[in-house]
C-alpha positions as CSV (number, residue, x, y, z in Angstrom):
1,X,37.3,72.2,-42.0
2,X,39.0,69.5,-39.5
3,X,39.0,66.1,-40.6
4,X,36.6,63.8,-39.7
5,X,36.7,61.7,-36.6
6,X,35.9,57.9,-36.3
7,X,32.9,58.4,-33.9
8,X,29.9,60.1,-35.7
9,X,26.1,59.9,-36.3
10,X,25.1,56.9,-39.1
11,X,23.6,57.6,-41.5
12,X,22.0,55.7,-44.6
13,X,23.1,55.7,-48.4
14,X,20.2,55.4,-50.4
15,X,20.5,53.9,-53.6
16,X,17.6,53.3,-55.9
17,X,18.2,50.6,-58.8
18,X,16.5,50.4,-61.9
19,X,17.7,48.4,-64.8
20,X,21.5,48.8,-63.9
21,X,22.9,45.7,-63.2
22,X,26.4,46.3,-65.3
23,X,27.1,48.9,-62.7
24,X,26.3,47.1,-59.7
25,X,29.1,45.3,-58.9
26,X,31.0,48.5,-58.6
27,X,29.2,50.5,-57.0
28,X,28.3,48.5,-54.4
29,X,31.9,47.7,-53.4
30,X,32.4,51.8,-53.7
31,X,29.8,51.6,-51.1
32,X,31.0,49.4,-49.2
33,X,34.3,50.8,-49.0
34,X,32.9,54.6,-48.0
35,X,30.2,53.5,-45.5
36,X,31.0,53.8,-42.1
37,X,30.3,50.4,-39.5
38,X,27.2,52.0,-38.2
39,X,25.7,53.1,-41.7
40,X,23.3,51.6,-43.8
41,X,23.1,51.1,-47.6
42,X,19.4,51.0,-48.6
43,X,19.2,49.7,-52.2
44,X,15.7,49.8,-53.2
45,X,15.3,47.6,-56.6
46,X,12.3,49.5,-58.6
47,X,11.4,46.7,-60.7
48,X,14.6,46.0,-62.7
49,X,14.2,43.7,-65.3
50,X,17.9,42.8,-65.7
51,X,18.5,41.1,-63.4
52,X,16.7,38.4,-60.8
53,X,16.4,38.7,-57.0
54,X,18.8,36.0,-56.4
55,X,21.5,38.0,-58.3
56,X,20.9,41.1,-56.6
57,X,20.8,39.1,-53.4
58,X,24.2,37.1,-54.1
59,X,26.0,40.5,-54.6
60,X,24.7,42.1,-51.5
61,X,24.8,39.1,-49.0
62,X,28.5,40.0,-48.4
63,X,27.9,42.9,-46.2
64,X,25.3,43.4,-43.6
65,X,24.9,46.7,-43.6
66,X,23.3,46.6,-47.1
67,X,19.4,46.0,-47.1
68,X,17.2,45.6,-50.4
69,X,13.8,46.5,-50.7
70,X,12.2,45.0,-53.6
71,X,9.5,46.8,-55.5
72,X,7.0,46.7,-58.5
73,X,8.6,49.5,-61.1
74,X,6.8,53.2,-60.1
75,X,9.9,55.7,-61.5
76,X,12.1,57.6,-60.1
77,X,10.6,59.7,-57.7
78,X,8.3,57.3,-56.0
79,X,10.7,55.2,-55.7
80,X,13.2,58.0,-53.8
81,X,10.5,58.9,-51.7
82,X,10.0,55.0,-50.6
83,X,13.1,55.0,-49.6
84,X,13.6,58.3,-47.6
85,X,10.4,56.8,-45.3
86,X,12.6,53.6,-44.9
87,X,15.8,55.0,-43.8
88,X,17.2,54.3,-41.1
89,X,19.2,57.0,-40.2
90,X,18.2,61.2,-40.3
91,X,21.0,61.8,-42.5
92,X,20.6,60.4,-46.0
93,X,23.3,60.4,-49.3
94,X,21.7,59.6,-52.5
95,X,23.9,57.9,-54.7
96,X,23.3,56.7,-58.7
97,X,24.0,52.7,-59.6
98,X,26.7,54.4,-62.4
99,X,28.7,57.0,-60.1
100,X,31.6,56.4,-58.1
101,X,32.5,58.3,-54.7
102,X,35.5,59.4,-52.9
103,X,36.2,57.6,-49.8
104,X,36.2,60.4,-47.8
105,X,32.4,61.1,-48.8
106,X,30.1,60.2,-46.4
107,X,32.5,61.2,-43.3
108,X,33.4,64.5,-44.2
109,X,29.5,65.2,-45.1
110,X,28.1,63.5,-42.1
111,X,30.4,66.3,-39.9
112,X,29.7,69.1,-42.0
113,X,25.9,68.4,-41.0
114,X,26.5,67.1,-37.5
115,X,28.5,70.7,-37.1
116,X,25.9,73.0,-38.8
117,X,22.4,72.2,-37.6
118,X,20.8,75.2,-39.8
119,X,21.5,73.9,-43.4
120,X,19.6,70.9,-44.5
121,X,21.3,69.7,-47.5
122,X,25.1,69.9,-48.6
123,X,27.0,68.9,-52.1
124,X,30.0,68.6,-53.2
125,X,32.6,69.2,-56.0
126,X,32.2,66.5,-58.6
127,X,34.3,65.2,-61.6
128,X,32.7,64.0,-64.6
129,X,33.7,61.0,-66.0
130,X,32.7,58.8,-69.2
131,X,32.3,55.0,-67.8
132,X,35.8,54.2,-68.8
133,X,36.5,56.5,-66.3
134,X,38.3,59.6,-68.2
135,X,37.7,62.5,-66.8
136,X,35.8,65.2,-68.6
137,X,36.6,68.4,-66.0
138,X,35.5,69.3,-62.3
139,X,32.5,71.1,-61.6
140,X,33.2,73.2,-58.3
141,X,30.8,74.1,-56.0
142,X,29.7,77.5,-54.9
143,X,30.3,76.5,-51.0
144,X,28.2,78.8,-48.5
145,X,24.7,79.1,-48.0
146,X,23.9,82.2,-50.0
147,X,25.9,80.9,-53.6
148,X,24.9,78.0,-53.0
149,X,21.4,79.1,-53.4
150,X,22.0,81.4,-56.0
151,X,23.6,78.7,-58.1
152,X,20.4,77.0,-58.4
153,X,19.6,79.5,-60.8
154,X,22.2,77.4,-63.3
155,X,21.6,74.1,-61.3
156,X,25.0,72.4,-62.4
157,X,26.4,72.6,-59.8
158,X,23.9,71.3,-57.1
159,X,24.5,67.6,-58.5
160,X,21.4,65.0,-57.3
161,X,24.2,61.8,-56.3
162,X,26.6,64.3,-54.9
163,X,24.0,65.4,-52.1
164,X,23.3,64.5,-48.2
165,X,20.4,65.6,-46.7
166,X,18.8,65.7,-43.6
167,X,15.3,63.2,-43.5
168,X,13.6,65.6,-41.6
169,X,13.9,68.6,-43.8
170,X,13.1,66.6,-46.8
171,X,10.1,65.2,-45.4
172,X,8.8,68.9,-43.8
173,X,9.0,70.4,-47.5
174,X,6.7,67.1,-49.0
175,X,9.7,65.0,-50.4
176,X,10.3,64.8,-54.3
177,X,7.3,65.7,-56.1
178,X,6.4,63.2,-59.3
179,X,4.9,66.5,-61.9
180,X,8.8,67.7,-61.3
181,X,10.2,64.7,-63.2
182,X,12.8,64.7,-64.4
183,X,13.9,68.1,-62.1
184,X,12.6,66.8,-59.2
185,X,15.8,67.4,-58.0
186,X,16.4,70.9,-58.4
187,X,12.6,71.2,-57.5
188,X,13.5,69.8,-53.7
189,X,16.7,72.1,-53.2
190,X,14.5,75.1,-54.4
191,X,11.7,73.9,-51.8
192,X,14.3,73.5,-49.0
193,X,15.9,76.9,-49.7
194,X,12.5,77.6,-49.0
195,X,12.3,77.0,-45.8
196,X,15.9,76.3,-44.6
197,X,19.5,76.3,-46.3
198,X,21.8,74.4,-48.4
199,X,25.3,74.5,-48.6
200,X,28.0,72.6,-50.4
201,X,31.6,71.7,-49.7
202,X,34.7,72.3,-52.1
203,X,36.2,69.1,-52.4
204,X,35.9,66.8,-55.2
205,X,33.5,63.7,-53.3
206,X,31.8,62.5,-56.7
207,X,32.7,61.0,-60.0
208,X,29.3,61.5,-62.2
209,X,29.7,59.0,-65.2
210,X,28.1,60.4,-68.3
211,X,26.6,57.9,-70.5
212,X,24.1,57.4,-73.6
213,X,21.7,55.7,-71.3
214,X,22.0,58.4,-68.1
215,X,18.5,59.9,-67.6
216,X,20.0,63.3,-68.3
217,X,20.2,62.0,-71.9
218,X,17.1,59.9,-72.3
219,X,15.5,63.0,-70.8
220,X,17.3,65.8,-71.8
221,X,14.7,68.2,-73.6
222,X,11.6,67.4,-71.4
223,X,14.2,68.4,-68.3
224,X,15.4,71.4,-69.7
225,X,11.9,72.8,-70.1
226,X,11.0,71.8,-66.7
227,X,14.2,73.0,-65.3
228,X,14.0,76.6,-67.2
229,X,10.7,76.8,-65.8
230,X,11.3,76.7,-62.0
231,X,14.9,78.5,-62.7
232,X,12.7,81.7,-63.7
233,X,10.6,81.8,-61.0
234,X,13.7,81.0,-59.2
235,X,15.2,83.9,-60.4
236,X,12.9,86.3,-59.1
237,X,13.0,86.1,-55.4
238,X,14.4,89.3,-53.6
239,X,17.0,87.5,-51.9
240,X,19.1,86.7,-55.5
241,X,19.2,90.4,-55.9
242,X,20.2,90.6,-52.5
243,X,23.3,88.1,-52.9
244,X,24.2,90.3,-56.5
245,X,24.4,93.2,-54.2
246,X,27.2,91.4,-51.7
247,X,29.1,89.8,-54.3
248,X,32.7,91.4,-52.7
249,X,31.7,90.1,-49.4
250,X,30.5,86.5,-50.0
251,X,33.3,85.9,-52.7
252,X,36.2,86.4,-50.2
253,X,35.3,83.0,-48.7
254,X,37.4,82.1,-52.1
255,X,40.3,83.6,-51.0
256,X,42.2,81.2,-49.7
257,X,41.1,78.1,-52.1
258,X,43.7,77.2,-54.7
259,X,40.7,77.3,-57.4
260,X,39.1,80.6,-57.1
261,X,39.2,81.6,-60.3
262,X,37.3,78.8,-61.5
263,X,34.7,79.3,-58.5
264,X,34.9,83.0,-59.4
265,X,34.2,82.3,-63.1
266,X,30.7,79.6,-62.7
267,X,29.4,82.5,-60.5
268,X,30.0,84.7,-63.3
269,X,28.2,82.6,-65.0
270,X,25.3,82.3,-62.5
271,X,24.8,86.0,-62.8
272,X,24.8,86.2,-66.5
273,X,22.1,83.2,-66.2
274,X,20.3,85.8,-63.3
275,X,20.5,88.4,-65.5
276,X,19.2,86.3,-68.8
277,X,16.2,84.4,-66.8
278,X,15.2,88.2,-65.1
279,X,15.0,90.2,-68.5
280,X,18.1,92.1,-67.5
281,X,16.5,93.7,-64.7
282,X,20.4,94.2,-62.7
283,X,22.3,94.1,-66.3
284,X,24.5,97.5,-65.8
285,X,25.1,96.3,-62.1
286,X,26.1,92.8,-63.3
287,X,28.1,94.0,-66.0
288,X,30.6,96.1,-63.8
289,X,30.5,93.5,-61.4
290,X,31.5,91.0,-64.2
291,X,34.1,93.5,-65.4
292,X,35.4,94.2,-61.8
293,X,36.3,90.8,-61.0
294,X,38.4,89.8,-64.5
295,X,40.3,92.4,-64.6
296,X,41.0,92.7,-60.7
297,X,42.1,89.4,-60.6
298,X,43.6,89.1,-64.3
299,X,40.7,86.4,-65.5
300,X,41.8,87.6,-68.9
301,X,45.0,85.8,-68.8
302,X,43.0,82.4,-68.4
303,X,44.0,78.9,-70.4
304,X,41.4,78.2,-73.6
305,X,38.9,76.3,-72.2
306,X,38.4,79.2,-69.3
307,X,38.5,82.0,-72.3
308,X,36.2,80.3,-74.1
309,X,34.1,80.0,-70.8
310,X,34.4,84.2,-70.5
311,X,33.8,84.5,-74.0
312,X,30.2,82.3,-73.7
313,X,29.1,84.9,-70.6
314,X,30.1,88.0,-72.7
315,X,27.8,87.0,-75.9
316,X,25.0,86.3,-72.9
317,X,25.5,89.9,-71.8
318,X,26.0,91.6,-75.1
């Protein structure tokens, strides 16, 4: 992909704030920092008890391309959804109060989508990091429209802060829905798939800081019962079987990445999770499949962590 230019279409960073005032020094000047001239940073505060509106409005008066909306605390979702009627802009990045972004970000995303009018949504590679700022390992992304889609059936990979989507498209497929908490998330990307496509780019645009007090803890088993839910019916459509059938084809947009192995080895893992979630309904296709590729490409000869990876998706098969 060619670099982004200096000349593109705005767009706004929507950031919703509850509660997080240690972070929000930083990640407002990360903002700052990766926002273009025309682009806005909404901040909408939902509530926050940590902090008074005077603070908030000390750290933002700085830069004028940040507005705040202040509201009475409604969660999460309502509070996303307030904010994707205010923007400014049709092109929208969500980012978290506790995450940090490359400054490459928003320019290289705003292209991508500027460039490809058919998908309404694109990620990113992300890092996660512990709020010291070690790094914990990369998640990579699965890139084109159809593994993107059929990653969804894991969801990892499709991280919420590392998205930008089109306003439009989230509005046609009725926004985030509050009984999908706290998977509204992958709820939205499954509706969008839905009706459009979703993509993702292989670069590393995120650093997703894992805490005790990130909603993917606080949350963690109520989440993974809402997520397994919509991943099985997920898991079901005709057009996962469809991607299982051209995994040669849509793997050779790999070829010429440095990682493949790694992207190689998550979808691996996507189609052990297909196979799992579906009752084993492709299991003697997905087990050549999964024996073609690591011996083809020698993914036995991997470091620990990677065997230990293989090893985890052979128990799932056996």
């Amino acid at each position: 992909m060619s670099e982004p230019t200096d000349s593109r279409q705005p767009c706004t960073i929507l950031l919703p704030l509850f509660n997080g005032a240690n972070f929000l020094s930083q990640s407002i000047n990360n903002l700052c920092k990766i926002a273009g001239p025309e682009d806005e940073i909404l901040i909408i505060n939902d509530g926050s008890t940590d902090l008074t509106k005077q603070e908030l409005d000390a750290l933002c008066e700085c830069d004028s391309r940040i507005t705040v909306h202040f509201c009475h605390h409604r969660g999460l979702v309502e509070t996303l959804n307030y904010g994707i009627e205010n923007a400014s802009h049709e092109f929208i990045a969500r980012a978290d109060i506790d995450d940090t972004y490359d400054d490459r970000r928003i320019a290289v995303q705003v292209e991508y989508l500027s460039n490809n009018p058919d998908i309404s949504a694109v990620f990113s590679d992300y890092k996660m990091v512990n709020p010291s700022g070690a790094n914990f390992g990369v998640f990579p992304s699965a890139i084109s429209p159809e593994l993107t889609a059929f990653s969804l059936i894991n969801s990892q990979r499709t991280a919420h802060s590392s998205v930008m989507y089109r306003k439009s498209a989230v509005i046609a497929v009725g926004s985030y829905l509050p009984e999908d908490f706290p998977a509204e998330d992958l709820a939205l990307w499954i509706r969008l798939v839905d009706k459009g496509k979703i993509a993702s780019l292989p670069k590393v645009l995120l650093n997703y800081t894992v805490h005790s007090a990130s909603i993917t803890q606080s949350k963690q088993e109520l989440m993974r019962r809402k997520s397994l839910a919509l991943r099985k019916v997920f898991s079901s459509r005709p057009e996962n079987l469809a991607t299982v059938d051209k995994t040669q084809v849509l793997l050779s947009q790999y070829k010429k990445l440095p990682d493949r192995n790694l992207r190689i080895l998550f979808f691996l893992e996507d189609l052990i999770s297909f196979n799992r979630l579906t009752n084993g309904l492709q299991q003697r296709k997905i087990m050549t499949i999964v024996a073609h590729q690591l011996l083809s490409r020698n993914l036995f000869l991997l470091p620990p962590a990677l065997y230990v990876l293989f090893m985890k998706l052979k128990r799932k098969l056996n």
